[in-house]
Every structure is written in C-alpha cells, then in structure tokens.
C-alpha positions as CSV (number, residue, x, y, z in Angstrom):
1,X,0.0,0.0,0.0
2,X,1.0,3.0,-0.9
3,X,1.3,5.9,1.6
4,X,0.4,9.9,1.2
5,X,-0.6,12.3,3.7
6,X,-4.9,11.2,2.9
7,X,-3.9,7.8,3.8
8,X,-1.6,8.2,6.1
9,X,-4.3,9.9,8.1
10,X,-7.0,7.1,7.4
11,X,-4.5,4.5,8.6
12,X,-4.2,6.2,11.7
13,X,-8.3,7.0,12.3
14,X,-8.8,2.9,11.6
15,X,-6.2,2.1,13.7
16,X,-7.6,4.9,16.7
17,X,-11.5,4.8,16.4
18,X,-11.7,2.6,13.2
19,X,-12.9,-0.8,12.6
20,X,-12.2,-3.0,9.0
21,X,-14.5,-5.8,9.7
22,X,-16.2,-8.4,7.7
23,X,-19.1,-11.1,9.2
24,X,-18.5,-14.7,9.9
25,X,-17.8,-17.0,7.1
26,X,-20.8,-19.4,8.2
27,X,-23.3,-16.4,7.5
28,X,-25.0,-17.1,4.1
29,X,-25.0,-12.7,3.3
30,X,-21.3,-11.3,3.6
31,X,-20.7,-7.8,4.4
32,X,-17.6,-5.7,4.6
33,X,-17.3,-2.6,6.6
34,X,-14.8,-0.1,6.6
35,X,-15.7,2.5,9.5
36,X,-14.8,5.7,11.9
37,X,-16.7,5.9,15.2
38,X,-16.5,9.2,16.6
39,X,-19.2,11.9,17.5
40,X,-16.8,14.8,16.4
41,X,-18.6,15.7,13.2
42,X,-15.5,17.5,12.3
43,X,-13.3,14.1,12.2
44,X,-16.1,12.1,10.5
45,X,-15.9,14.3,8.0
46,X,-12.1,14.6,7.3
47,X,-12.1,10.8,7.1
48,X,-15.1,11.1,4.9
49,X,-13.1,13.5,2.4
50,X,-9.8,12.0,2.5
51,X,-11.5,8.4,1.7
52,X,-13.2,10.1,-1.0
53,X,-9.7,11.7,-2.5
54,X,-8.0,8.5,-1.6
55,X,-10.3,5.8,-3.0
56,X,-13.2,7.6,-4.6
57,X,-15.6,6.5,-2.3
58,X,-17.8,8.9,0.1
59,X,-18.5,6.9,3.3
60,X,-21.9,7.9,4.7
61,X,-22.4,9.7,7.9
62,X,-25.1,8.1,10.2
63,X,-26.6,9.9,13.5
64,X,-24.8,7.6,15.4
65,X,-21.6,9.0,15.1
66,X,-20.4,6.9,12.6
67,X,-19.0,7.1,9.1
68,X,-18.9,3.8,7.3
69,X,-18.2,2.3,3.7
70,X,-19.0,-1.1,2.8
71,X,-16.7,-2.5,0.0
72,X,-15.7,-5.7,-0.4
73,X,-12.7,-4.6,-2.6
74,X,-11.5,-2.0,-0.5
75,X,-11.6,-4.5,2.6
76,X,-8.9,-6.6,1.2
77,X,-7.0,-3.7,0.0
78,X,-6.7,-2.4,3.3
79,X,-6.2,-5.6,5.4
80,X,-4.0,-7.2,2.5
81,X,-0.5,-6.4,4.7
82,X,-1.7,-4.9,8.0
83,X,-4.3,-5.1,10.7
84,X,-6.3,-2.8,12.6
85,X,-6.9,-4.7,15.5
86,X,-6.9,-2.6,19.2
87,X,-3.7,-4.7,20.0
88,X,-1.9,-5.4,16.8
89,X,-1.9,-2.0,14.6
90,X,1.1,-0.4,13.9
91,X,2.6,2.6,12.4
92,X,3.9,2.4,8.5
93,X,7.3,3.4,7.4
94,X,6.9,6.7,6.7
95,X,8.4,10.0,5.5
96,X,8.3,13.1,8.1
97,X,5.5,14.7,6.4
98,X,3.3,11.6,6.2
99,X,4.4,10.3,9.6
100,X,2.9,13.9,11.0
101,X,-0.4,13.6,9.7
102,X,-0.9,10.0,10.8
103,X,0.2,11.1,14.4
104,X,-2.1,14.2,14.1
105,X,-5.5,11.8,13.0
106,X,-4.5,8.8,15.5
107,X,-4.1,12.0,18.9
108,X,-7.1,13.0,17.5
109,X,-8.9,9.7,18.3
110,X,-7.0,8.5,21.2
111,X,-5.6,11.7,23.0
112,X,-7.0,14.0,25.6
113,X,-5.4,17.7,26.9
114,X,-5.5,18.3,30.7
115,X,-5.5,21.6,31.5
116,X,-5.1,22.3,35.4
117,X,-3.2,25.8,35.8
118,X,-0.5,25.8,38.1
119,X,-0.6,21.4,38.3
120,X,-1.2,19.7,34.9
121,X,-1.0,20.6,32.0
122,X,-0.2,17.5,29.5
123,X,-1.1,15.2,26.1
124,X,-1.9,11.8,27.1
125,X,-3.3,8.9,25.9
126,X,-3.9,5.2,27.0
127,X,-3.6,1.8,24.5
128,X,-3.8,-1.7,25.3
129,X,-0.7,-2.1,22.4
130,X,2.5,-1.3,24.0
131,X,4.9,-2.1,21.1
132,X,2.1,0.7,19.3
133,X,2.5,3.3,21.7
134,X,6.7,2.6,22.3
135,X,6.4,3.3,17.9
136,X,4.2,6.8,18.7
137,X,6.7,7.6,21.4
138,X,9.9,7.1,18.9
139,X,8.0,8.9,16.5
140,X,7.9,11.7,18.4
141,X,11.5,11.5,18.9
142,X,11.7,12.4,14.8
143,X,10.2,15.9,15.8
144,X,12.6,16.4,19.0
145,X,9.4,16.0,20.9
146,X,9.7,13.9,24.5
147,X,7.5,12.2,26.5
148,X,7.0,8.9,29.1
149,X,5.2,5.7,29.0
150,X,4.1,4.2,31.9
151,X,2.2,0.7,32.6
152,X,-1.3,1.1,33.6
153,X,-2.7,-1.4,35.9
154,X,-5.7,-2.2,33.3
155,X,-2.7,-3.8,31.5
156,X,-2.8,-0.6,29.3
157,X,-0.4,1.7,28.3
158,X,0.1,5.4,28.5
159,X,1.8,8.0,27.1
160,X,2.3,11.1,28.4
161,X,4.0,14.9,26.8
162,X,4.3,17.7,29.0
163,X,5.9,20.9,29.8
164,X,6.1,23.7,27.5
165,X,8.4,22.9,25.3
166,X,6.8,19.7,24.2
167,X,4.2,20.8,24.0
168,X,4.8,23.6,21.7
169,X,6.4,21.4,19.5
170,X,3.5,19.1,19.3
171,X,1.6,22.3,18.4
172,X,3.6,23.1,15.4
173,X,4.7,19.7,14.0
174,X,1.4,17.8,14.5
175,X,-1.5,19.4,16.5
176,X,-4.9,18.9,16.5
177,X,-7.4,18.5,14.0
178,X,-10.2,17.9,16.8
179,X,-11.3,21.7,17.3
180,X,-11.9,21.2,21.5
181,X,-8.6,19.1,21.5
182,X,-6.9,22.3,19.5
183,X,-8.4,25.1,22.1
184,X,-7.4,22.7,24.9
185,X,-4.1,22.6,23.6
186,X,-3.4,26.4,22.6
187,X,-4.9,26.9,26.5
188,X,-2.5,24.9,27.8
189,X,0.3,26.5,26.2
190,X,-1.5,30.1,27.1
191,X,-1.6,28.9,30.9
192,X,2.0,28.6,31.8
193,X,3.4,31.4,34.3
194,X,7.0,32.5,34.4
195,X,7.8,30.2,36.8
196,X,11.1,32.5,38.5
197,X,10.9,33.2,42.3
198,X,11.7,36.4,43.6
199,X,13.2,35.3,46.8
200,X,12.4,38.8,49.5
201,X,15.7,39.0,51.4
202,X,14.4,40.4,54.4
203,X,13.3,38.4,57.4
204,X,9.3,39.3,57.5
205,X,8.5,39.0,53.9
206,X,10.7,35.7,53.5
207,X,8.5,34.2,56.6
208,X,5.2,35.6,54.4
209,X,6.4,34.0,51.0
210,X,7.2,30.5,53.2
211,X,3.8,30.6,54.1
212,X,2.4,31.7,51.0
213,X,4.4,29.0,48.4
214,X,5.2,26.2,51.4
215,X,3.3,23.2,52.3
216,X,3.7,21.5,56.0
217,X,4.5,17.8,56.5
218,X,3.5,17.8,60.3
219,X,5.5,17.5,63.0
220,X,8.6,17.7,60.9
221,X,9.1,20.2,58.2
222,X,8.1,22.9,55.6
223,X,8.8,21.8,51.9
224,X,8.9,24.4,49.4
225,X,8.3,22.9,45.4
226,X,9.5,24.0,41.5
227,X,10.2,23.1,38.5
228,X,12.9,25.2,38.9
229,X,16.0,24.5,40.7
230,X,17.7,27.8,40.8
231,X,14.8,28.7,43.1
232,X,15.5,27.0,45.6
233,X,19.4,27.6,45.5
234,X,18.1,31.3,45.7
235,X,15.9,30.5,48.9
236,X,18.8,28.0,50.2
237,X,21.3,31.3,50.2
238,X,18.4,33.8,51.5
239,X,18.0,31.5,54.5
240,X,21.2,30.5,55.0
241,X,21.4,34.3,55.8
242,X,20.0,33.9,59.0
243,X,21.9,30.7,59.7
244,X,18.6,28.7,58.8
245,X,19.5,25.1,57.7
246,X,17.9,23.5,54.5
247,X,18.5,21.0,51.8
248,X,17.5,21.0,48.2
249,X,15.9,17.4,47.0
250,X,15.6,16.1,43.4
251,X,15.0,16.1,40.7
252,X,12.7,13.4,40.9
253,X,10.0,13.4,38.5
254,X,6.1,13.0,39.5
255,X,2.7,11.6,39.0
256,X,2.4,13.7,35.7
257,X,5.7,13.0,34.0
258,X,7.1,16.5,35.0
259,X,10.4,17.0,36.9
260,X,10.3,18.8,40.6
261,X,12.7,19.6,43.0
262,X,11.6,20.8,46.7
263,X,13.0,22.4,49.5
264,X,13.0,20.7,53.0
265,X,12.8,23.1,56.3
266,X,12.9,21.6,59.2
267,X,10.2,22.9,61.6
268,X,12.0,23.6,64.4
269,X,14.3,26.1,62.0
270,X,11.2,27.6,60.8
271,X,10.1,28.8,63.7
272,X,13.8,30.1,64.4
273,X,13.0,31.8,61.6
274,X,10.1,33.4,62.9
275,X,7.3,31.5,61.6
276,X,4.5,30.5,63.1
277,X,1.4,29.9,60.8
278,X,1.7,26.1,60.9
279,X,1.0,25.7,64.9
C-alpha cells in the first residue's frame, strides 16, 4: 500500500477509532465494513473526504456518530498487509510529512489535553498495544518531541507529553485536528506562568512568601516545590542568611511526567525563623 498524507491519516483514524471488519464465514450474506466511530462531526468528515480523494468513495455519515463504507474490494485492500486490531496496529514506514499527519488523525482519536493551571498541563493517551504506543513515542523523537510511557494497571499503556516545550512542539509539528482538542491545547500552552521566584531577602516577607508558596508535613518540616531548581538555591542562600538550615531534593520526576525539585525546612528552623502559621 501505498502511503500519502490522505492515507496516512486514514491509517491512523482505523487504527484509533476505526474498525475494517467483515461477518463470519458461516453467514449465508457477507458484508464488509470499513468504519470511523466518533461523534466529532468535524473528524467524520475529514475521514469522509480523505477516503473520498484517496479511494473515490464517500462513506456515509449516520446519526450515530459513525462514518462507514461497505466494499468488499476495499476491505482486502486495506487488510491485505496490515491489521487494525486494538492490539496489533502499527505505524507504517513513513516519510516526516506523512508520519505527521498519521500522528495528528491517531491523537485525534485517542488523546486528551488536561489543562489544570498551576498542576497539569499534558497530552496523554492510553492503549492496550505497547509495542504501538513505544512506535508513537519514537515517532515523536523524529520531531525532538519527549515524553513517558508508563504501565497502567488495566494492563494498558500510556503516554504522556508535558511541559512547554513539548508541548509547543507538538503544536507546530502535529497538532490537533479535533477543534476542543486544539483550544485545549493552545490553552495549555496560554496557561504557563514565568515560573522565577523572587526570593524577599528580608526576614518578614521571606517568613510571608514560606507561608504563602510552602506546604507542611506535620511534626517535621516545611517543603517548598518548582520546576525550577535555581529557586531554591536562591531561597537556600536567602536563608542560610539567618543561619537557617535546609537541603535541596531532586530532581525526581512525579505523578504527571514533570520534573520537581523541593526544598526541606525543618520545623523547628522555621520557627527560628520566625514562623508561626503552621502551629
């Protein structure tokens, strides 16, 4: 089969929301169905134009958020070297261009955008076909674009792209088609702070920005996160100031795929310090 960017994408929408079926060979009346199932009217009808262009045939799109061809030709054509089976599929060999729009119509299908300001702010999606998504993640790689598997105890797999970086490179070499999946996307980007402490340097307002950006682990300590290590080398030397003990941690990297460092404070040098909030 050969691939262009039309079928590059249609490869991709079978193999995310897409089923090439035929019926039992003990049933007297064969059919063979060649289908999207999705109720974004805006994907059912890119796969209905790209079929079209690619093998001149207009699937139909029903109420029930499917769009469907049934061609026995076609069927074989399709399934003649590959199979679009949930836990088979698998990404062609293909050039940069082509490889782009096949990632862009499978995220479509299969990814969603988390947007939580401040916490998350990510790509993911989740497959039961690990040797698929470990082929999406080296894709990636092609477009300098990182991310992180990790085994799901449903026995799927997910991948995960975050920070800023990523995901403005996702943006601009793949993106979404999916217009909610898009705004999500360009929100996420929109969302990110500059994430630079200004550590005060003066006893009171370095007790109020403790309080303010710290988080107690009762009886033992105050720890202080970022992104950002610099910030807390920054704190580390404002404290150390008033002969205030701490210790940088990390970088470790958490529940989202991002990496953190923290800040420990021991309690009992806070309140040397002067605080007091956490009593």
């Amino acid at each position: 089969m050969k691939y262009n960017k039309d079928m590059s994408s249609i490869h991709a929408y079978l193999c995310g929301d897409g089923y090439v079926i035929k019926n039992p060979p003990e049933q007297k009346h064969k059919y063979y169905y060649i289908g999207l199932r999705n109720y974004n009217i805006t994907l059912l009808k890119d796969f209905q134009s790209k079929c079209k262009r690619q093998f001149f045939i207009k699937p139909r799109i029903k109420k029930d958020g499917r769009a469907i061809i049934q061609n026995k030709n076609l069927y074989y054509e399709l399934t003649n070297d590959t199979s679009f089976y949930s836990r088979e599929w698998k990404i062609p060999v293909l050039n940069k261009t082509n490889l782009s729009a096949w990632l862009r119509s499978f995220f479509d299908c299969e990814a969603w955008v988390e947007v939580e300001k401040g916490k998350s702010r990510a790509i993911r999606l989740d497959s039961v076909n690990k040797g698929g998504v470990i082929q999406i993640q080296n894709a990636l790689n092609n477009f300098k674009i990182n991310s992180t598997l990790k085994n799901r105890k449903n026995g799927q797999i997910r991948l995960n792209l975050c920070g800023l970086d990523d995901l403005k490179k996702f943006q601009k070499h793949i993106n979404f088609f999916h217009p909610e999946k898009n705004k999500l996307l360009q929100e996420a980007i929109e969302s990110y702070v500059n994430y630079e402490w200004e550590v005060p340097k003066t006893r009171g307002r370095l007790i109020k920005f403790i309080n303010k950006t710290g988080k107690i682990r009762k009886p033992y300590q105050v720890r202080l996160f970022t992104i950002k290590k610099k910030n807390l080398v920054n704190l580390k030397k404002a404290l150390k100031r008033y002969r205030i003990r701490s210790k940088i941690h990390g970088p470790y990297r958490n529940q989202h795929g991002s990496l953190n460092y923290y800040l420990s404070l021991p309690y009992v040098n806070y309140k040397k310090l002067g605080g007091n909030k956490w009593k």
